[in-house]
Every structure is written in C-alpha cells, then in structure tokens.
N, CA, C and O atoms as a GROMACS GRO file, in nm:
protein
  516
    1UNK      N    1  12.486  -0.814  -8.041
    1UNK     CA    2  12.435  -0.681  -8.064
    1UNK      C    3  12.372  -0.623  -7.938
    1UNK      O    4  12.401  -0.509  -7.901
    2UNK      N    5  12.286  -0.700  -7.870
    2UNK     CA    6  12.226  -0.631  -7.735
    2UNK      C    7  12.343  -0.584  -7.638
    2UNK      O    8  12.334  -0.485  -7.564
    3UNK      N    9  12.480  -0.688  -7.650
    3UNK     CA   10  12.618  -0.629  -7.542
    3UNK      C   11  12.603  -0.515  -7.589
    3UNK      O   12  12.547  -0.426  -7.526
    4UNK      N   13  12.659  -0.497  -7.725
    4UNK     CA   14  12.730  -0.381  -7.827
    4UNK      C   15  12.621  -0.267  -7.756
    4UNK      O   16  12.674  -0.193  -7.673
    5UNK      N   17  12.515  -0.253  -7.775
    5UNK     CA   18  12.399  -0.190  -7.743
    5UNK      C   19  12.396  -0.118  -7.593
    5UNK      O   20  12.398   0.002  -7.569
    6UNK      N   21  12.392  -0.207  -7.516
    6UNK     CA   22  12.436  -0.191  -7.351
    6UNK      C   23  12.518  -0.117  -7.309
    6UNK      O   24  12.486  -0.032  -7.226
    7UNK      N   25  12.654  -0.129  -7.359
    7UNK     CA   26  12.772  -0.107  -7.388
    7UNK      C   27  12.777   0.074  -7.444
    7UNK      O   28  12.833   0.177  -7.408
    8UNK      N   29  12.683   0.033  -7.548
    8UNK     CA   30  12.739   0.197  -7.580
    8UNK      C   31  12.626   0.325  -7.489
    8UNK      O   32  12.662   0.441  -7.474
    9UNK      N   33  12.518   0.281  -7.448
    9UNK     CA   34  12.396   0.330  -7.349
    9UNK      C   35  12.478   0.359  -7.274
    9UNK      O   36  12.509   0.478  -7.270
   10UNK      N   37  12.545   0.268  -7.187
   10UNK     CA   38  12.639   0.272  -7.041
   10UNK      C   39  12.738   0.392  -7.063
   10UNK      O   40  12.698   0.498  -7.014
   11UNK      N   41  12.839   0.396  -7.116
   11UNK     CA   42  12.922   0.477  -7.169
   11UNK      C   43  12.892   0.646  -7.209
   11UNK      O   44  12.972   0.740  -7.211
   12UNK      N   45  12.762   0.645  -7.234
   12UNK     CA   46  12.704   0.772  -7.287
   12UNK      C   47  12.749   0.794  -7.415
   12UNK      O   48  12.803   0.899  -7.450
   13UNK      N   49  12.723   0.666  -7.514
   13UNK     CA   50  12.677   0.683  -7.645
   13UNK      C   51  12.580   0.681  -7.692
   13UNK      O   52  12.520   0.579  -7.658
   14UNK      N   53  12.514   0.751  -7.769
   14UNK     CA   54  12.359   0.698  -7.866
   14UNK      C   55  12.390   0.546  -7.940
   14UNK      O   56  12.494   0.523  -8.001
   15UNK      N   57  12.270   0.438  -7.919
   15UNK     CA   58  12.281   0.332  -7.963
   15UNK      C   59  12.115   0.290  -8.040
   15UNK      O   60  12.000   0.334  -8.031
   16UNK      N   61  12.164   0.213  -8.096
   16UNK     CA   62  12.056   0.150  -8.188
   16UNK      C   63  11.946   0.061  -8.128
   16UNK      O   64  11.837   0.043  -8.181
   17UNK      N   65  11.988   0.008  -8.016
   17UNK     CA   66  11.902  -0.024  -7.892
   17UNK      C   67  11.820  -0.186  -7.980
   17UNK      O   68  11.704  -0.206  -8.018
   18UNK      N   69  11.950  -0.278  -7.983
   18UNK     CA   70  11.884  -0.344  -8.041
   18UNK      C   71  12.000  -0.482  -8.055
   18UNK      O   72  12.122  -0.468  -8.043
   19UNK      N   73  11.914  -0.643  -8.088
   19UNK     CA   74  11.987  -0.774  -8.039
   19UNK      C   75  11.959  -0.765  -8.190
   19UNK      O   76  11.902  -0.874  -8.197
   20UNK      N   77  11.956  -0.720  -8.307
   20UNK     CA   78  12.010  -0.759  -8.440
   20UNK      C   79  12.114  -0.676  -8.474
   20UNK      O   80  12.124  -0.556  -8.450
   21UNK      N   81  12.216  -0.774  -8.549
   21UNK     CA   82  12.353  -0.726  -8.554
   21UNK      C   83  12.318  -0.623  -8.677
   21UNK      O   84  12.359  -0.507  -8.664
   22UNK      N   85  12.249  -0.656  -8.791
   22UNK     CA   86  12.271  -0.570  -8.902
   22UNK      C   87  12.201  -0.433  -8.886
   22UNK      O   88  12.216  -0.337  -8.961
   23UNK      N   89  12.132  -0.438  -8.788
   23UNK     CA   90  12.078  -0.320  -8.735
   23UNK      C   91  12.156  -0.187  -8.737
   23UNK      O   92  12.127  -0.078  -8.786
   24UNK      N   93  12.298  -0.243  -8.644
   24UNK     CA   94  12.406  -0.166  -8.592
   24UNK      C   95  12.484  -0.090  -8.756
   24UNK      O   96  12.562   0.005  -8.754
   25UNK      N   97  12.443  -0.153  -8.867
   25UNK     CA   98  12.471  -0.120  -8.976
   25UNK      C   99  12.379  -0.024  -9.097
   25UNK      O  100  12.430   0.070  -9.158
   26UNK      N  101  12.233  -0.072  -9.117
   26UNK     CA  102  12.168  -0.026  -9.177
   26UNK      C  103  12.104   0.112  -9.102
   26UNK      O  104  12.063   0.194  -9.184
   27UNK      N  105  12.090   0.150  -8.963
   27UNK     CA  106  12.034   0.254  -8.897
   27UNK      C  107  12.103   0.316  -8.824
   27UNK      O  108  12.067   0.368  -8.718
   28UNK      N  109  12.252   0.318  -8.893
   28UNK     CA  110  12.360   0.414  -8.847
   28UNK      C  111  12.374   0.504  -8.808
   28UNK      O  112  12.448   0.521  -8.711
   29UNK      N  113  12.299   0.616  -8.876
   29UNK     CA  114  12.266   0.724  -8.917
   29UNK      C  115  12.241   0.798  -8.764
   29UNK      O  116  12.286   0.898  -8.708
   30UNK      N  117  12.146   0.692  -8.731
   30UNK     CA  118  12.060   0.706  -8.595
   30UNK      C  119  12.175   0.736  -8.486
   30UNK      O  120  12.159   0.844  -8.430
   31UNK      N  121  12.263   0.678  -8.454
   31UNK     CA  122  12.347   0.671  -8.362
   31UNK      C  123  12.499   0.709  -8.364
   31UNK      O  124  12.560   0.742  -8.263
   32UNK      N  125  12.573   0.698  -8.532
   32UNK     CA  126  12.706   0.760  -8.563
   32UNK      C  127  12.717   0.769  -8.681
   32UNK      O  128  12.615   0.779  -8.749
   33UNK      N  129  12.806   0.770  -8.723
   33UNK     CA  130  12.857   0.792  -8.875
   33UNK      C  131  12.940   0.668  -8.905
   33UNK      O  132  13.025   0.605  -8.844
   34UNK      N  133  12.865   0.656  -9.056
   34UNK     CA  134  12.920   0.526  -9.104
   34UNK      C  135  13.082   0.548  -9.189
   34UNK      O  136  13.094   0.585  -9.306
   35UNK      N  137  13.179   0.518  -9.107
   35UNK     CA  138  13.357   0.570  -9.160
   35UNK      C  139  13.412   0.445  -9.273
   35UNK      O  140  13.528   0.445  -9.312
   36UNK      N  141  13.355   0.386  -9.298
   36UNK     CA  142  13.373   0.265  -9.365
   36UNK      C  143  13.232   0.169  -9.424
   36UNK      O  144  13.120   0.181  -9.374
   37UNK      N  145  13.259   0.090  -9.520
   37UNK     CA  146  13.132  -0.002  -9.597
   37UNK      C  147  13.259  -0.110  -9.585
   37UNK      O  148  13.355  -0.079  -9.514
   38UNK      N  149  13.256  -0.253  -9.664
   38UNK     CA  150  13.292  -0.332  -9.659
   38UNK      C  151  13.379  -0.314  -9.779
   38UNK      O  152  13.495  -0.353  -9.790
   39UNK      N  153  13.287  -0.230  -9.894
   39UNK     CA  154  13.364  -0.227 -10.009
   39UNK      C  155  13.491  -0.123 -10.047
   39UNK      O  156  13.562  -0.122 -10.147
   40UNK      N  157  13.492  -0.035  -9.927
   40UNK     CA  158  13.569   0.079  -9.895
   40UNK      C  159  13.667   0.081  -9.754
   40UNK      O  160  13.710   0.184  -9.702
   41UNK      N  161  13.687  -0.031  -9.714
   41UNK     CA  162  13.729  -0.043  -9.591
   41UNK      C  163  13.871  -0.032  -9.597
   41UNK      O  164  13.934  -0.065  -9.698
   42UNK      N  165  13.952   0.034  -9.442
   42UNK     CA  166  14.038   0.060  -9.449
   42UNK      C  167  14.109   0.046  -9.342
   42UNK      O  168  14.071   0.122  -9.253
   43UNK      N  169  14.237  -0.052  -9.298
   43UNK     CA  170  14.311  -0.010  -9.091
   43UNK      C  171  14.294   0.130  -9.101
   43UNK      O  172  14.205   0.181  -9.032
   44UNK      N  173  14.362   0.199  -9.175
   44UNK     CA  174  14.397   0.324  -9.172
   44UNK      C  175  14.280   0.430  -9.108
   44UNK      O  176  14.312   0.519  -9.029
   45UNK      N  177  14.139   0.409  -9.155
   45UNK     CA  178  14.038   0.441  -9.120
   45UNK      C  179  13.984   0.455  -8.966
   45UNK      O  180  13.896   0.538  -8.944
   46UNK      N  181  14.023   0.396  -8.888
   46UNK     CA  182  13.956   0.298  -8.791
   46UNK      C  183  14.054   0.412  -8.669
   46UNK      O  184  14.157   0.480  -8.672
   47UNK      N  185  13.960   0.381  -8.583
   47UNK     CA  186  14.016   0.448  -8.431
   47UNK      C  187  13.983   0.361  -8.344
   47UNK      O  188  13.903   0.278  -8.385
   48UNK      N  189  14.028   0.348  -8.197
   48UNK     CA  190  13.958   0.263  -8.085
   48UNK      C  191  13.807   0.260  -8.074
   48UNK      O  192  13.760   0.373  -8.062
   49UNK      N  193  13.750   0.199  -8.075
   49UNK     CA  194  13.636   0.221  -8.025
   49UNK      C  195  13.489   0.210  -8.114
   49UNK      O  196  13.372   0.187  -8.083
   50UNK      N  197  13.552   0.236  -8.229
   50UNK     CA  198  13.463   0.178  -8.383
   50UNK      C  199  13.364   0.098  -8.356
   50UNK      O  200  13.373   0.024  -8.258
   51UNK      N  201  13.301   0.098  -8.400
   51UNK     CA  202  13.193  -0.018  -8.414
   51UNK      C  203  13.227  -0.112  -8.528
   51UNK      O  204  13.219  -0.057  -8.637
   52UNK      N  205  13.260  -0.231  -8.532
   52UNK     CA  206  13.268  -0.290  -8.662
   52UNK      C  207  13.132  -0.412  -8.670
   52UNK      O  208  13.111  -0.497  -8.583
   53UNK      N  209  13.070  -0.397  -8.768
   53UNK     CA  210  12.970  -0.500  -8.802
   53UNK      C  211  12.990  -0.580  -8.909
   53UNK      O  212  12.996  -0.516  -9.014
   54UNK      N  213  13.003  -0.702  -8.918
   54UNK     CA  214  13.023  -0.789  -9.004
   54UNK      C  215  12.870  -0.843  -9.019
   54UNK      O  216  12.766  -0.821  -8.956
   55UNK      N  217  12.899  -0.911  -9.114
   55UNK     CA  218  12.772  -0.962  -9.254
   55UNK      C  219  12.853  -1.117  -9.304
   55UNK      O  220  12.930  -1.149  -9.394
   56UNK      N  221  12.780  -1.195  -9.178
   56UNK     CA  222  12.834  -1.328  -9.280
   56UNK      C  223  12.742  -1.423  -9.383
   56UNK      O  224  12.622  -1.409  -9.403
   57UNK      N  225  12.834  -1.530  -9.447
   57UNK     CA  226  12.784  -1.557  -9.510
   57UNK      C  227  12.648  -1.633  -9.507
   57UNK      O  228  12.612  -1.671  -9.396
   58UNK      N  229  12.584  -1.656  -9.590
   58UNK     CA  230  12.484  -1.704  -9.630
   58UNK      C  231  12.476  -1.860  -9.559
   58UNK      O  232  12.587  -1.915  -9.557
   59UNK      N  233  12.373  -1.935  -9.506
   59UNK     CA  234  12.380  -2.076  -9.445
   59UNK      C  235  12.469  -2.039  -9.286
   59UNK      O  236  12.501  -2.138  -9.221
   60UNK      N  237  12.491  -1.953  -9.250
   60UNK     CA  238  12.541  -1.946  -9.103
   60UNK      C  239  12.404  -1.931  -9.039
   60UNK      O  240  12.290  -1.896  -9.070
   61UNK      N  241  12.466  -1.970  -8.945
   61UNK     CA  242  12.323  -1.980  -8.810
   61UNK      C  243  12.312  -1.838  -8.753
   61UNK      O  244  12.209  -1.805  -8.694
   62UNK      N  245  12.403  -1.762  -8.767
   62UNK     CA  246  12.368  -1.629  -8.726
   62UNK      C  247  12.373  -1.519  -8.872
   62UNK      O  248  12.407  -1.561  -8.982
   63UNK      N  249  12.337  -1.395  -8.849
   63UNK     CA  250  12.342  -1.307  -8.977
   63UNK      C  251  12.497  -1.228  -8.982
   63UNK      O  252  12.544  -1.203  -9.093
   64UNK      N  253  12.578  -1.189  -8.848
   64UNK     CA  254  12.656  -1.158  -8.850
   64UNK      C  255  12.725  -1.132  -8.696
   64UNK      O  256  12.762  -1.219  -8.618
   65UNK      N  257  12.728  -0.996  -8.680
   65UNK     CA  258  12.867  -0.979  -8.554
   65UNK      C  259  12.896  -0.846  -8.493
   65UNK      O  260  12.972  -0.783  -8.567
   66UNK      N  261  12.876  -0.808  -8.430
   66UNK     CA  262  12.889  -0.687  -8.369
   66UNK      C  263  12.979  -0.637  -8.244
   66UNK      O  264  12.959  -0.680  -8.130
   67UNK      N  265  13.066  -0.555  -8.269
   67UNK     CA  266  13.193  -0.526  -8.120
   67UNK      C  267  13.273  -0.421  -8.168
   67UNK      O  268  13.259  -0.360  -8.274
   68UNK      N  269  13.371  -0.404  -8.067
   68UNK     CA  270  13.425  -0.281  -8.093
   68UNK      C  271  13.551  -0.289  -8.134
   68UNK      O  272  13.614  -0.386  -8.095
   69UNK      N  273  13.614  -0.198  -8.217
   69UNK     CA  274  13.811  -0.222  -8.236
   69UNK      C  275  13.862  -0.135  -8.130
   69UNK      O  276  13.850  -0.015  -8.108
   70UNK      N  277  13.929  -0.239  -8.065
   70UNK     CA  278  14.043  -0.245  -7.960
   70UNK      C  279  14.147  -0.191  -7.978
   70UNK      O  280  14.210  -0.170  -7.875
   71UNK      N  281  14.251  -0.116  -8.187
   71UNK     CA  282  14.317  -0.090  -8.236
   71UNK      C  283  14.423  -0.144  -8.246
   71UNK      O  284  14.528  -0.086  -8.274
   72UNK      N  285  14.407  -0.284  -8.219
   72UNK     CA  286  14.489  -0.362  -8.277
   72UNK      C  287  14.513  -0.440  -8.410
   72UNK      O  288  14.438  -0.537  -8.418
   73UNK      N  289  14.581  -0.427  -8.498
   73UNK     CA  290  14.550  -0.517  -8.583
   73UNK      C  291  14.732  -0.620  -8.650
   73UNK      O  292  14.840  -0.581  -8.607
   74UNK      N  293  14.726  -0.703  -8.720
   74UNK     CA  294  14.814  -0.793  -8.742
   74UNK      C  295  14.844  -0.829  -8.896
   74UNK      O  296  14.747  -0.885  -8.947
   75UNK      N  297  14.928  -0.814  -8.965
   75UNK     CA  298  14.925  -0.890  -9.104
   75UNK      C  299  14.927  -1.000  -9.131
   75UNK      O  300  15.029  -1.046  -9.080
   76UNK      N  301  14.856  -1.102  -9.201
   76UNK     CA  302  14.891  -1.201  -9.236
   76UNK      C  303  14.849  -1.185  -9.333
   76UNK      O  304  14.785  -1.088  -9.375
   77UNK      N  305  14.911  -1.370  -9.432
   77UNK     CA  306  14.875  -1.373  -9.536
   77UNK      C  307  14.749  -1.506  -9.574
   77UNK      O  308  14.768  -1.619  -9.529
   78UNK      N  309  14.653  -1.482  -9.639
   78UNK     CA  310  14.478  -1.561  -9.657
   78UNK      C  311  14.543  -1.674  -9.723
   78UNK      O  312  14.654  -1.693  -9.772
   79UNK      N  313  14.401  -1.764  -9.705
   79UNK     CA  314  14.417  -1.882  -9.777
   79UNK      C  315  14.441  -1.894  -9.948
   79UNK      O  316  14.459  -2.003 -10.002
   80UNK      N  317  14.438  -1.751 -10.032
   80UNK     CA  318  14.485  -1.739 -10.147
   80UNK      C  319  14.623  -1.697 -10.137
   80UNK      O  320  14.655  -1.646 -10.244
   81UNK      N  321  14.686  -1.697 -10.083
   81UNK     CA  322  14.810  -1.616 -10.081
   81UNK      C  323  14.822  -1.468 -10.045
   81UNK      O  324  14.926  -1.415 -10.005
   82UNK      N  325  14.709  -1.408 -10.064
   82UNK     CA  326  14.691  -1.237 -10.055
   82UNK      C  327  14.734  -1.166  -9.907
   82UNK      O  328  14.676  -1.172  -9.799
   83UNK      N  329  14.815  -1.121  -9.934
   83UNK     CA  330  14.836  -1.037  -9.828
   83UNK      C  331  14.689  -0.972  -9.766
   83UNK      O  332  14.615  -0.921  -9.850
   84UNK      N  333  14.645  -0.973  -9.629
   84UNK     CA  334  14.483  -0.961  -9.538
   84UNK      C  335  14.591  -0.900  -9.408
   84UNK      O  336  14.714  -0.903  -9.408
   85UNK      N  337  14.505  -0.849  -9.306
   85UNK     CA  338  14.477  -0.821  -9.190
   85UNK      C  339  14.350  -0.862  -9.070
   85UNK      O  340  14.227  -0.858  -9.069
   86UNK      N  341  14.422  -0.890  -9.008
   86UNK     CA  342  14.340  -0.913  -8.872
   86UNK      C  343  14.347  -0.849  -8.805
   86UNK      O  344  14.460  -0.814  -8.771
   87UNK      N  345  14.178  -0.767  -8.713
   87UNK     CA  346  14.170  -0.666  -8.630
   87UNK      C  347  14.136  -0.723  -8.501
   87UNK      O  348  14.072  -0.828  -8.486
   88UNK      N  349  14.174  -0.661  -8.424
   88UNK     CA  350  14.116  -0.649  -8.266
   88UNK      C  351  13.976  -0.624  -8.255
   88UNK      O  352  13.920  -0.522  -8.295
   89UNK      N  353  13.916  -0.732  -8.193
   89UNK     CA  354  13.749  -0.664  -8.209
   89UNK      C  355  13.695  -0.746  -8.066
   89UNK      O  356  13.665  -0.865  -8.068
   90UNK      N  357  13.686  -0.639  -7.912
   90UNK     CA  358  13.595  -0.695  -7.852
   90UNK      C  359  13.384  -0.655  -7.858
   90UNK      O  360  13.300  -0.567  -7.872
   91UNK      N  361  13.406  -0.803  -7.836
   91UNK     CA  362  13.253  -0.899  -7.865
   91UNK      C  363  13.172  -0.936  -7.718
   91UNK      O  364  13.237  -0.991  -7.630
   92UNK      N  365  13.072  -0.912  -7.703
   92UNK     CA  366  13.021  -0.976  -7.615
   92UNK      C  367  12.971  -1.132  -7.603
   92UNK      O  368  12.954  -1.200  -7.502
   93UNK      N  369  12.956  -1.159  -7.720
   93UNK     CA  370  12.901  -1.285  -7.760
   93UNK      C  371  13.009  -1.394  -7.858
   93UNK      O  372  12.979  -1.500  -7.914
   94UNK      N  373  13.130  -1.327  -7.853
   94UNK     CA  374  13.265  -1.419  -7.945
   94UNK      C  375  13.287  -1.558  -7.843
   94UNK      O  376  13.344  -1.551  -7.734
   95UNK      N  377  13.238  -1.667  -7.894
   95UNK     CA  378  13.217  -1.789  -7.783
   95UNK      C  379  13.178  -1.789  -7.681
   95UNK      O  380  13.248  -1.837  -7.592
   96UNK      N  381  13.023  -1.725  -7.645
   96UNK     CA  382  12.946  -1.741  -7.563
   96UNK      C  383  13.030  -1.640  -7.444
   96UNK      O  384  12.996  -1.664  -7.328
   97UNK      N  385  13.115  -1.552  -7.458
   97UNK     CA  386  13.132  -1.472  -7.372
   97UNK      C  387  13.219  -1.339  -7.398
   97UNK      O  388  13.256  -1.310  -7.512
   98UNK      N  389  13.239  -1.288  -7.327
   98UNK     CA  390  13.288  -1.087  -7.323
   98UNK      C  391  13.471  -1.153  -7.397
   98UNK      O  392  13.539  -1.208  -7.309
   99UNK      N  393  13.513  -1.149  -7.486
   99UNK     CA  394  13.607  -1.159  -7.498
   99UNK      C  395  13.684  -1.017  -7.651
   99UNK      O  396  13.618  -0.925  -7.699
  100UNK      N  397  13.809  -1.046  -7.683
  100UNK     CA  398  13.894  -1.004  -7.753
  100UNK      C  399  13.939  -1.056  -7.850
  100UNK      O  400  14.026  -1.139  -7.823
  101UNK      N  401  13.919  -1.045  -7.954
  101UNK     CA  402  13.948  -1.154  -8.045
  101UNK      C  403  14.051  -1.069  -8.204
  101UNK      O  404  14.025  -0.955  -8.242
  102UNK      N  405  14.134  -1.135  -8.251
  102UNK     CA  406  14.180  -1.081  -8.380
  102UNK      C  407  14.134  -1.130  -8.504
  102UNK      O  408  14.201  -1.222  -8.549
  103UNK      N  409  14.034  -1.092  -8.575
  103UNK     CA  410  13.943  -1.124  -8.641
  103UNK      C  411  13.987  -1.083  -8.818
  103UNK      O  412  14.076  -1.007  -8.858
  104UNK      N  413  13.913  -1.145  -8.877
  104UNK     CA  414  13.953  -1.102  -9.019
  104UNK      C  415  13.920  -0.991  -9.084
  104UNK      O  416  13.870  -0.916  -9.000
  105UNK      N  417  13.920  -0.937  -9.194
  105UNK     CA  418  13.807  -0.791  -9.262
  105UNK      C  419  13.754  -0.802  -9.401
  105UNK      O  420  13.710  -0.724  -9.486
  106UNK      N  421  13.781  -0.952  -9.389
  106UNK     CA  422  13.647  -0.967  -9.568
  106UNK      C  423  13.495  -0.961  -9.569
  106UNK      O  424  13.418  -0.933  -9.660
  107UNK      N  425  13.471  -1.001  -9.421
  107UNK     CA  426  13.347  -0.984  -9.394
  107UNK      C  427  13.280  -0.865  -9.292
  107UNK      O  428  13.196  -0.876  -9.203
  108UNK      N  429  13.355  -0.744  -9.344
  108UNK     CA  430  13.354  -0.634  -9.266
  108UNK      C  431  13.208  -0.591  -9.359
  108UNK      O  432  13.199  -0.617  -9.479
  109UNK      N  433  13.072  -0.504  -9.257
  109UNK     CA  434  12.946  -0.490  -9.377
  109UNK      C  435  12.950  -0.264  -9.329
  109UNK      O  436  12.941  -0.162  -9.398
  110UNK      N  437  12.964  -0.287  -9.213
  110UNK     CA  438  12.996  -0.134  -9.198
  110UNK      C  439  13.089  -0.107  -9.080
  110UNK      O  440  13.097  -0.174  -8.977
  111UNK      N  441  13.165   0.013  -9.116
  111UNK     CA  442  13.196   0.036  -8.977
  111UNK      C  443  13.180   0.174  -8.923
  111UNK      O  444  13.194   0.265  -9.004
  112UNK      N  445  13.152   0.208  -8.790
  112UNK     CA  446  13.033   0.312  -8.757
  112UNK      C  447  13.086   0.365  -8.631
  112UNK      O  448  13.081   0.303  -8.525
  113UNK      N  449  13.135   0.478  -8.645
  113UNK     CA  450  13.206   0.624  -8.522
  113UNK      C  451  13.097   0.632  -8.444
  113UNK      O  452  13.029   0.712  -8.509
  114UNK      N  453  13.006   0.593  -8.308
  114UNK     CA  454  12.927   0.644  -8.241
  114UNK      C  455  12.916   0.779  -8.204
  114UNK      O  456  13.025   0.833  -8.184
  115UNK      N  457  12.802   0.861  -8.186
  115UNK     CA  458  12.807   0.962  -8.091
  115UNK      C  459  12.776   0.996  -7.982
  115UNK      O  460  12.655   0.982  -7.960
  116UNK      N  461  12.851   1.047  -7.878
  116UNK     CA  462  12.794   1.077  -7.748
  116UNK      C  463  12.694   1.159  -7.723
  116UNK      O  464  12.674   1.270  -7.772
  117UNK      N  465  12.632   1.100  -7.644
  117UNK     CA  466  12.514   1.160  -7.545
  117UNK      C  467  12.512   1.237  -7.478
  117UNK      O  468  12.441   1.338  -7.475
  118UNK      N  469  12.625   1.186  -7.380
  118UNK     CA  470  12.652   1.290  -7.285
  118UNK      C  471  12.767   1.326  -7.291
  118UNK      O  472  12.846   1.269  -7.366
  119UNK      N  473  12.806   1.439  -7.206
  119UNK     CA  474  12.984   1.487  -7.214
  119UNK      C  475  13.094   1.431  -7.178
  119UNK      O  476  13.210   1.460  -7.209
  120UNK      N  477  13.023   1.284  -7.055
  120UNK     CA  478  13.151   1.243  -7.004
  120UNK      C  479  13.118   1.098  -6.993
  120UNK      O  480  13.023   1.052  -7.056
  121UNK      N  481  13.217   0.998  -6.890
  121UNK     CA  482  13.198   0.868  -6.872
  121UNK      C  483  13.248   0.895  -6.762
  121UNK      O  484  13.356   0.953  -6.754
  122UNK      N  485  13.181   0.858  -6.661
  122UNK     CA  486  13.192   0.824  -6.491
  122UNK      C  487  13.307   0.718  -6.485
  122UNK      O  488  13.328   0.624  -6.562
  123UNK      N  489  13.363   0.749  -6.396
  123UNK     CA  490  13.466   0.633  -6.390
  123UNK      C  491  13.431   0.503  -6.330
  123UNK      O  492  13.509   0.410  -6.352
  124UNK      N  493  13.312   0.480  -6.248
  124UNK     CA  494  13.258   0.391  -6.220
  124UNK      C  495  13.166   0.283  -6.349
  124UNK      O  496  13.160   0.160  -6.352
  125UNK      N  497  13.101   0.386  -6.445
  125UNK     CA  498  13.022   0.304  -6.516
  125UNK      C  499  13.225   0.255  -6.663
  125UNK      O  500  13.208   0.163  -6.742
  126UNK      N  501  13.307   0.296  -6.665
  126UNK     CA  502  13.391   0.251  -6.693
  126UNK      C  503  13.434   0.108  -6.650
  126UNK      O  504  13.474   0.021  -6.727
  127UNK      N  505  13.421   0.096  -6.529
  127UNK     CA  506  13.498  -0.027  -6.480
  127UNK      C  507  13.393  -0.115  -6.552
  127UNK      O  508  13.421  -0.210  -6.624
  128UNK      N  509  13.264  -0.069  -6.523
  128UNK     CA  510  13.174  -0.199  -6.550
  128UNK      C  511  13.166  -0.250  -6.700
  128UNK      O  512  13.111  -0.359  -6.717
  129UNK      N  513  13.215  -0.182  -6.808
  129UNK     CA  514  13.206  -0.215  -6.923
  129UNK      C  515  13.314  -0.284  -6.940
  129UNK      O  516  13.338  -0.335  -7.050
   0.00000   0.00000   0.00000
C-alpha cells in the first residue's frame, strides 16, 4: 500500500497516503471512485490503471493487497471447475518486490478509478514509476 500510495502522489493522483491496504478501499471516496465491490465485480468494468484491493482471508499474515491493473486478464478454469479469470495486477510488494503478476478475482474487496491532481505527468517522473 505505501508503493500503491507513492505511486499514485508521483504521477499526480490524489492518494490515501497510507501502508494499510484496506485503507485504499474503505476511504475511497477521498481519492477516486469506487467502479467495483467484490460482490459486483466485473473485467468488463476495469480500465488500465485501476486500483484493485483485495481482502484476504482470515489467518493470513497480511490483511490484503494493493496495485494496479495492467489490463490484462486470462481465463481459466478454478479448483471447482467454474469457469474464473485472472488479472494483471502490478504490486510493489508481490514477493518482496515491484513486479506483474496475473492474479485471481475472488478476493477482489474494491476496485477504485483514482483522481488527478494535476493536469499532467512529466515524462521524467514516468520513467521513475
């Protein structure tokens, strides 16, 4: 959450300014619009750049997950048989480093359109993100 956070400051987004992930979910309001819940979620929904926050389960060492969709996503089929999708979601913290990952969406808790701050993104503070 503090990358996610950094990340959207740098860029000239409003951010939640904050190293708890569910943060990026419950004080949305503050920083974008929430385009999705977990119980309403949708690919179809989703643009580059999303915020997706996950909510895991209960007994994990962390509360959840915070990064952005990349707009990729993949079909497969879950350990019930059910036809699922996997999204593109870079993480700052997905195994201890800045990576890309194709991730699942059962444990999707919001997902959240930032808004800009300012009008533009320098092409310099680009490279660095």
């Amino acid at each position: 959450a503090a990358w996610a956070s950094a990340a959207l400051n740098r860029c000239g987004f409003k951010s939640p300014n904050t190293v708890g992930s569910q943060v990026f979910g419950t004080r949305a309001s503050q920083y974008g619009d929430v385009i999705a819940t977990g119980k309403d979620f949708s690919v179809d929904k989703l643009k580059k750049g999303d915020i997706i926050v996950y909510t895991w389960p209960p007994g994990r060492s962390s509360r959840g997950h915070v990064g952005f969709y990349t707009g990729e996503s993949k079909p497969f089929i879950d350990a019930e048989q059910k036809p699922s999708v996997r999204i593109g979601v870079l993480g700052g913290n997905q195994s201890n480093t800045l990576s890309s990952k194709l991730m699942g969406t059962k444990d999707i808790a919001y997902v959240v359109r930032p808004k800009r701050t300012s009008a533009s993104l320098t092409a310099a503070a680009a490279r660095e993100v």
